[in-house]
C-alpha positions as CSV (number, residue, x, y, z in Angstrom):
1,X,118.9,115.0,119.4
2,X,121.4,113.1,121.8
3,X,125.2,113.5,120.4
4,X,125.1,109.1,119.2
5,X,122.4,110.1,117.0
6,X,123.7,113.0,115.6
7,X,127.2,110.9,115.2
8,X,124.8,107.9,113.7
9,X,123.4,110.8,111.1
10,X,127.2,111.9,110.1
11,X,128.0,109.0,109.7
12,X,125.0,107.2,107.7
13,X,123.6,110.1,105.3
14,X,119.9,109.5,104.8
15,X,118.7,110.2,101.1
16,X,117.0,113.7,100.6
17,X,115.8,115.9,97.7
18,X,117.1,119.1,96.9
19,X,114.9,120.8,94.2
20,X,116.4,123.9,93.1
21,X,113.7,124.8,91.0
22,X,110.4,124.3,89.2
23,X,110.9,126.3,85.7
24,X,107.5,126.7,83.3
25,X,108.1,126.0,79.4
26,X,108.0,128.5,77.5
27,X,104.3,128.3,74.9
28,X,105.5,129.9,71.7
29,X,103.7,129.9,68.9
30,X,106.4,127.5,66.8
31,X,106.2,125.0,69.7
32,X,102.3,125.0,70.1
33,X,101.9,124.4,66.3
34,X,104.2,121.5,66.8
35,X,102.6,120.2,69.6
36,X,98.9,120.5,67.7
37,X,100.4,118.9,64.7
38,X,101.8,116.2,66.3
39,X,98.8,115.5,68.0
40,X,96.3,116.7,65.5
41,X,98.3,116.5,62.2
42,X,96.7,119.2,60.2
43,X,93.9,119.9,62.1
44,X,92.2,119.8,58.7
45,X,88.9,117.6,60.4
46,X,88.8,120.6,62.9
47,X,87.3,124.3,62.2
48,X,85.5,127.1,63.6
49,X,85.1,127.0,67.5
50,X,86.4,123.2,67.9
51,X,89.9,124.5,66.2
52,X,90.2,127.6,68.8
53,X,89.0,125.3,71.9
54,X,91.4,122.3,70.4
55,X,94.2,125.4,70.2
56,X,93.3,126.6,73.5
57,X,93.7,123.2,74.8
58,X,97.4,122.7,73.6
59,X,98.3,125.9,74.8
60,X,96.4,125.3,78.5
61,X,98.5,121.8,78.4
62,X,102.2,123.0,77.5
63,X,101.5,126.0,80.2
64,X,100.8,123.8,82.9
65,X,104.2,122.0,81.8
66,X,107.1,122.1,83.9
67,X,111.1,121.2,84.0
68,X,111.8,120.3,88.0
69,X,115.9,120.3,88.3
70,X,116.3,118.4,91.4
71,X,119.9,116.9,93.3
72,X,119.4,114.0,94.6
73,X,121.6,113.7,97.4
74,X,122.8,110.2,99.4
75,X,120.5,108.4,96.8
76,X,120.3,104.8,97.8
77,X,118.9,101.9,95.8
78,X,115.1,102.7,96.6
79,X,115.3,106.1,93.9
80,X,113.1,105.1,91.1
81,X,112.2,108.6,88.6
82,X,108.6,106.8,88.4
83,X,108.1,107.5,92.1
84,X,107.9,111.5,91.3
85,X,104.4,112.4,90.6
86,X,102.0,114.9,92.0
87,X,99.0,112.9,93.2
88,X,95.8,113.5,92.1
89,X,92.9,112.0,94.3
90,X,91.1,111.9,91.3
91,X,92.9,109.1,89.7
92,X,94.4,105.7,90.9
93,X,98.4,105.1,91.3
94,X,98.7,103.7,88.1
95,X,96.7,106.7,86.1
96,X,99.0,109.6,88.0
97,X,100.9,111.6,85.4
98,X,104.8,110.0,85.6
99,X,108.2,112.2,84.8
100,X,109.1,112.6,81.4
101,X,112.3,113.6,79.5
102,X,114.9,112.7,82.5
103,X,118.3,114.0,81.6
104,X,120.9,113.3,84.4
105,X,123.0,116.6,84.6
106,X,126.7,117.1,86.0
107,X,127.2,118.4,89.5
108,X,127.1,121.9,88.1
109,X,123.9,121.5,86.1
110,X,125.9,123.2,83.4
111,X,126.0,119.7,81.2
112,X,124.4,116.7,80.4
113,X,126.2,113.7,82.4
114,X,127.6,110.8,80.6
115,X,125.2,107.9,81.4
116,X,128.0,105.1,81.5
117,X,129.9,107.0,84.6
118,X,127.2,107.3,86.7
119,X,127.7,105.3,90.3
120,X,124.1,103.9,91.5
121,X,125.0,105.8,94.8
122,X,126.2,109.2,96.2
123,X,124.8,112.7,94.8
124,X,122.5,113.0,91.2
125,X,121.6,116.3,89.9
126,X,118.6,115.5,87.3
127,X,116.2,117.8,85.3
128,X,112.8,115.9,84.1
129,X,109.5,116.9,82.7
130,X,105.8,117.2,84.6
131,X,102.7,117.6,82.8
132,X,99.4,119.7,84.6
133,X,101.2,120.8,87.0
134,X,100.2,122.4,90.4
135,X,101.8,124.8,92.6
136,X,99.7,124.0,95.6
137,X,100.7,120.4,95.3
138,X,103.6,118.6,97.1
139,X,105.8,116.4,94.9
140,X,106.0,112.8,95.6
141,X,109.4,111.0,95.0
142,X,110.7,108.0,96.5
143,X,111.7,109.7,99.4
144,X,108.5,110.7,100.6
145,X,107.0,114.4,99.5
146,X,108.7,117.7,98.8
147,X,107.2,120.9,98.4
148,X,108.9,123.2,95.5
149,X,109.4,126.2,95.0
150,X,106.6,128.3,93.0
151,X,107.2,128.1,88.5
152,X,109.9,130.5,87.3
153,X,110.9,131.6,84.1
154,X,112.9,128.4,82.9
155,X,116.8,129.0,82.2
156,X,118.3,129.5,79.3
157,X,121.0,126.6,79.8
158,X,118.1,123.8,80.7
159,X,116.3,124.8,77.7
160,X,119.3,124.3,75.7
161,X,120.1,120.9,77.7
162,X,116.6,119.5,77.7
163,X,114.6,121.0,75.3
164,X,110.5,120.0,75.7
165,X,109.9,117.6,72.8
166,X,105.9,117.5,71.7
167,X,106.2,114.3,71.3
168,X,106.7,114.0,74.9
């Protein structure tokens, strides 16, 4: 790269995406209950082997559920949260699973940001939900794609600061 371009670069930051991890939920037992019940109610029309495979499936679901904390960094007008998504070529753009749950976290990802101070440009640390999701898979945002790191344990500060709802 000739030195004009690299001055060019300095001076005009392109956007990027930092994710600094991809954290799994943790399934309990309290919050699959909640998440069948919200779903399901009482299960009461279920029983026998349609209860365990319903169970199963809630369980399946809520393991395949992950909290991506991302920064965001020289974000320009074109970030939209819709844009991440892990494409399936099974489904058409509109069917792909979106985020859910965004929280927009402070520079240290040790609190949740104040939504009325936030500048439209410059740095964003956020933290947002992503249902079935797949290792092996790039993540799209409105960048362009991003491979992440593989599922960890998730932190105990992020579950604190964006708990996973079942009414997500």
């Amino acid at each position: 790269m000739n030195w004009l371009r690299k001055l060019w670069l300095g001076l005009h930051p392109q956007p990027w995406i930092e994710v600094l991890g991809v954290y799994r939920v943790r399934a309990t037992d309290e919050l699959i209950r909640e998440f069948f019940e919200f779903y399901y109610g009482s299960g009461d029309a279920l029983s026998g082997n349609d209860l365990i495979a319903v169970e199963r499936c809630c369980r399946e679901f809520i393991e395949t559920t992950v909290l991506i904390e991302a920064v965001v960094h020289h974000r320009d007008e074109r970030l939209n949260i819709d844009d991440f998504t892990q494409p399936d070529e099974t489904w058409s753009k509109e069917e792909q699973a979106p985020p859910f749950g965004e929280a927009v976290l402070t520079s240290d990802g040790m609190s949740l940001a104040e939504l009325g101070n936030r500048a439209k440009e410059g740095d964003l640390r956020l933290a947002f939900f992503m249902h079935c999701w797949d290792p092996g898979k790039p993540l799209q945002s409105s960048y362009g794609e991003i491979w992440c790191p593989p599922p960890a344990p998730m932190p105990e500060r992020l579950e604190r600061l964006v708990p996973y709802l079942p009414d997500y």
